[in-house]
C-alpha positions as CSV (number, residue, x, y, z in Angstrom):
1,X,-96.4,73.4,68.0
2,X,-94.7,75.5,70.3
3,X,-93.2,73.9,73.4
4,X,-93.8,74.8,77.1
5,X,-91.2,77.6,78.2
6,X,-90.6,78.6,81.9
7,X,-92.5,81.1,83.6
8,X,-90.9,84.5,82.7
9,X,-90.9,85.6,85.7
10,X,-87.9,85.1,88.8
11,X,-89.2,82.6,91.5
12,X,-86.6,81.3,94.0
13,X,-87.7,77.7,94.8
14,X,-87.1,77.0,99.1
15,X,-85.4,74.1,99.3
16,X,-86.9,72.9,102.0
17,X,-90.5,72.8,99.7
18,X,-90.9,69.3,99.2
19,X,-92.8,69.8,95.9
20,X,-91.2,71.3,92.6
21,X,-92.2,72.6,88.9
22,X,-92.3,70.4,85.6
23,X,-89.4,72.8,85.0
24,X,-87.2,71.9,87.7
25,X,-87.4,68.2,87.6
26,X,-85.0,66.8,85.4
27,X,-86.0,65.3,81.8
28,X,-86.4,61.9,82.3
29,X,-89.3,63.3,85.0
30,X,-91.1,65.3,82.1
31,X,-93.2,62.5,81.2
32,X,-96.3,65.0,81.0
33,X,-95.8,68.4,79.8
34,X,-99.4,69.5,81.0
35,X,-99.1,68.4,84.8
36,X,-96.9,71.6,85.9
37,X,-96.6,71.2,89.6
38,X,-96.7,69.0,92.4
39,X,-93.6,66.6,91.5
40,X,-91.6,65.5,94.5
41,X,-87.9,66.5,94.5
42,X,-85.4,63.6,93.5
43,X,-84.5,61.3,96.5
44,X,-82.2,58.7,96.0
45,X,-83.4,56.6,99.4
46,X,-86.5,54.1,99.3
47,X,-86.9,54.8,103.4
48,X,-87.1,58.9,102.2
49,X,-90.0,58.4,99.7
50,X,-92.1,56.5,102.0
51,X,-92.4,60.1,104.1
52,X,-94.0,60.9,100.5
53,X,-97.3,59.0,102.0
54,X,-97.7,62.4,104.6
55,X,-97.8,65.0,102.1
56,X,-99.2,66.1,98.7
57,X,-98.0,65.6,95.7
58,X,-99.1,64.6,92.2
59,X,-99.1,60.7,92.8
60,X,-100.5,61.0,96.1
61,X,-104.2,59.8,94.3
62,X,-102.3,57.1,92.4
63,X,-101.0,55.9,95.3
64,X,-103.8,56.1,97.8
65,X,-106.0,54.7,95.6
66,X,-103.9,51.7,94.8
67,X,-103.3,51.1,98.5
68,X,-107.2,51.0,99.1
69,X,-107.4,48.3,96.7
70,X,-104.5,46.6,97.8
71,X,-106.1,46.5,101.7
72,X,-109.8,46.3,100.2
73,X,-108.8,43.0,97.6
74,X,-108.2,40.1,99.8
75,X,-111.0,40.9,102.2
76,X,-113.5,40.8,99.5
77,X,-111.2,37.8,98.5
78,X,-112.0,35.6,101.7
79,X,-115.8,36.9,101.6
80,X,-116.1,35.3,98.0
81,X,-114.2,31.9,98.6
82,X,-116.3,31.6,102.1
83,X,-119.4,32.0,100.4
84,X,-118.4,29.6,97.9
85,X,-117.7,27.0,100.5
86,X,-120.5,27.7,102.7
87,X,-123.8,28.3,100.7
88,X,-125.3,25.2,100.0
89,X,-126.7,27.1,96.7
90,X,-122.4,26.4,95.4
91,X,-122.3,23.2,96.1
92,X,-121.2,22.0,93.0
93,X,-118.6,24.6,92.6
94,X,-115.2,22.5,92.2
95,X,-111.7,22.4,93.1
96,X,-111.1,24.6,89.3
97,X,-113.5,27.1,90.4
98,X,-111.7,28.1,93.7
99,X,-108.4,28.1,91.6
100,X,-109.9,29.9,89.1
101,X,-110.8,33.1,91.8
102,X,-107.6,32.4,93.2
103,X,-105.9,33.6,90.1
104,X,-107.9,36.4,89.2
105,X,-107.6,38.1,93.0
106,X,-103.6,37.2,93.1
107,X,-103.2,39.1,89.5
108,X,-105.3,41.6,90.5
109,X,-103.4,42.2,93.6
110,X,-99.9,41.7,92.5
111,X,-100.9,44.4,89.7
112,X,-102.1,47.1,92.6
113,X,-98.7,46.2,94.3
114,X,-96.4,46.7,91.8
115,X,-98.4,49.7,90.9
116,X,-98.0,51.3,94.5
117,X,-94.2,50.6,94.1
118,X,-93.9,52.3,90.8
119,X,-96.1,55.1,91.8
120,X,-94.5,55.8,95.4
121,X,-90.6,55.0,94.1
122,X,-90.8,56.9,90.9
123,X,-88.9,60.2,92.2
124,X,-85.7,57.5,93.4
125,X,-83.3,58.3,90.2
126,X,-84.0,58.1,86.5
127,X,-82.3,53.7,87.0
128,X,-84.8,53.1,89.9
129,X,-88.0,54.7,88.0
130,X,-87.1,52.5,84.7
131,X,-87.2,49.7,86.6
132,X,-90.7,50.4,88.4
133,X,-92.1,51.4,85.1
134,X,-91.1,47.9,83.4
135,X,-92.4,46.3,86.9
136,X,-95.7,48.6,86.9
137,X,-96.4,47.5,83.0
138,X,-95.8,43.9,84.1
139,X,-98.5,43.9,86.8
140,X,-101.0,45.4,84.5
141,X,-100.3,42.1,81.7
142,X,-100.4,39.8,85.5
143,X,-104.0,41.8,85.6
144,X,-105.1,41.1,82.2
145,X,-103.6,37.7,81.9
146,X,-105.4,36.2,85.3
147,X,-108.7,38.0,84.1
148,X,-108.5,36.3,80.6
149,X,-107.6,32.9,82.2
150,X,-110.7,33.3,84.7
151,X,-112.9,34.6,81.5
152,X,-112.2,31.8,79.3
153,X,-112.4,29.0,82.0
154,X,-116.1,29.7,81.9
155,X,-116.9,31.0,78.6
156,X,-116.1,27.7,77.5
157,X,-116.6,25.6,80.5
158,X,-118.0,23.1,78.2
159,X,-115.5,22.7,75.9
160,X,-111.9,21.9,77.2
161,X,-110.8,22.0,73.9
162,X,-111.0,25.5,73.2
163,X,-110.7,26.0,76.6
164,X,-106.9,25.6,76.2
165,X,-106.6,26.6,72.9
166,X,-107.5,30.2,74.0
167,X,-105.6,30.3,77.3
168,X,-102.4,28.9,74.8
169,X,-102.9,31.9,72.6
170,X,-103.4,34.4,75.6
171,X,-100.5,32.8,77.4
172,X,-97.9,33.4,74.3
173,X,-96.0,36.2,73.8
174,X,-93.4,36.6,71.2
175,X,-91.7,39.8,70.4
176,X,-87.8,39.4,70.2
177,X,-87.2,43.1,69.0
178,X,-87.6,45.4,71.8
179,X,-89.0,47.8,68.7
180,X,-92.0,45.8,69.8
181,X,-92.3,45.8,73.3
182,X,-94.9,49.0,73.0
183,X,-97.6,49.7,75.9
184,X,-100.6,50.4,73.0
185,X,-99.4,47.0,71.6
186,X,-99.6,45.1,74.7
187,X,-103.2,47.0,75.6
188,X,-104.5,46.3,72.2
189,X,-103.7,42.9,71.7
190,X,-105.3,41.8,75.1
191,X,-108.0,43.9,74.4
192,X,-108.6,42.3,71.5
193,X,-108.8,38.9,72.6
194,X,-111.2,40.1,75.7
195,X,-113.8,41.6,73.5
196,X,-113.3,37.9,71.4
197,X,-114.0,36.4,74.4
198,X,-117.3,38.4,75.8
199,X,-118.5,38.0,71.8
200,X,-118.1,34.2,72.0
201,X,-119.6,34.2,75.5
202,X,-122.3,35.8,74.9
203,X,-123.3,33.5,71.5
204,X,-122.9,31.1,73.7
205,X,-125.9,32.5,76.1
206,X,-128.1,32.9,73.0
């Protein structure tokens, strides 16, 4: 397969654009060959990149997006729990219940956080962007672990047993080799155990 070469012909970049080409930003910024424009230049200042929120660029949806979410989550947070503790219809909703949503809107929200962070910081220097990447791929297990935790306390509200016998084996992570510490790994195995989950939940139903 032949690999992407340069536009053939002369263009003088301003410097003053604030945007640059997948073939001026330096390697460890080529993370996707196909998305050719629209990369912010390098900045080396955290107080710099937030001026990145004014003005196009290709994280500007990430980023937006993630923000949204970030306002939007606790309000729908506080609607939930006061319903909860309002309606007479929840009256017998416990203690475990509202810690239960607790979890599952503080993982989703520490994941959108960390995402923004990752996503807005990502053009600091090649140091700064490893470290947001490891923090992004942490908030997406946060995400996944809090939703499993939520999942399972009511797929087998009935039986505290297997209750914590699943959150155990969602909750454990071993992998001394960094050989092992791959994104499709981490996806597929808590993947794997959500689709378990939904199976068992639903026999449950029938």
């Amino acid at each position: 397969m032949e690999s992407l070469q340069p536009p053939t012909t002369t263009t003088t970049t301003n410097t003053t654009d604030r945007t640059i080409s997948w073939y001026e930003v330096p390697k460890w910024r080529q993370g996707n060959k196909y998305i050719l424009s629209g990369y912010r230049r390098e900045l080396p200042n955290h107080r710099a990149l937030l001026d990145g929120l004014k003005y196009l660029h290709n994280e500007t949806c990430n980023v937006y997006t993630h923000i949204l979410g970030a306002l939007g989550l606790p309000v729908i947070a506080v609607i939930v729990l006061s319903a909860l503790h309002s309606q007479p219809r929840f009256s017998g909703v416990s203690g475990g219940d509202y810690a239960i949503f607790l979890i599952f809107f503080c993982s989703a929200e520490i994941f959108l956080l960390l995402s923004i962070m990752f996503h807005l910081f990502s053009a600091h220097s090649e140091a700064v962007q490893r470290f947001w990447y490891r923090m992004d791929l942490l908030g997406m297990v946060v995400a996944t672990e809090g939703t499993l935790i939520s999942a399972i306390y009511y797929v087998f509200f009935c039986s505290p047993l297997l209750q914590k016998l699943h959150w155990l084996i969602v909750s454990h992570s071993e992998a001394p080799d960094e050989r092992y510490h791959h994104r499709a790994d981490v996806y597929t195995s808590y993947s794997s155990a959500a689709l378990e989950t939904r199976k068992k939940g639903r026999l449950r139903l029938t």
